[in-house]
N, C-alpha and C positions, 0 to 999 in steps of 0.2 A: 324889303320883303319881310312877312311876319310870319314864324310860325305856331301852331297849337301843335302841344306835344301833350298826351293827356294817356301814362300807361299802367295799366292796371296788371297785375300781377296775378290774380286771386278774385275769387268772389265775394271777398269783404273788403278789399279798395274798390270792386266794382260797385257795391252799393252804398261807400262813402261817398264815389265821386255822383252815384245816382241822386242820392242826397242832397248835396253839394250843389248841382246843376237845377233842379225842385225847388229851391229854395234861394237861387241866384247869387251864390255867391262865391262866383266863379269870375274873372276875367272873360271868360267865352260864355255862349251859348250853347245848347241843345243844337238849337237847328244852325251854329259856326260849326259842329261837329258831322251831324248829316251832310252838311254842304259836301264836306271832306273825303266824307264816305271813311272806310276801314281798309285804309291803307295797306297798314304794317300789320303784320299778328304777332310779332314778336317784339323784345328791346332790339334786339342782336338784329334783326333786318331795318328796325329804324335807325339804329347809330349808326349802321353801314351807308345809307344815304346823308 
């Protein structure tokens, strides 16, 4: 099992990883992240699982 763990803190890691994903240079995809949908809203409830 593989996971994508991708957390953005802020609105300037969110439009580095915006970036980032634009320009493909990411191990994941755009649409490996929609598949996933928005899980978690927080760190604290994703390290909980």
């Amino acid at each position: 099992m593989s996971y994508i763990a991708c957390l953005c803190e802020g609105a300037a890691e969110q439009a580095v990883i915006e970036l980032l994903l634009d320009a493909e240079k990411l191990i994941f995809t755009r649409d490996d992240l929609e598949k996933l949908g928005n899980k978690y809203k927080t760190s604290y409830t994703f390290a909980r699982r």
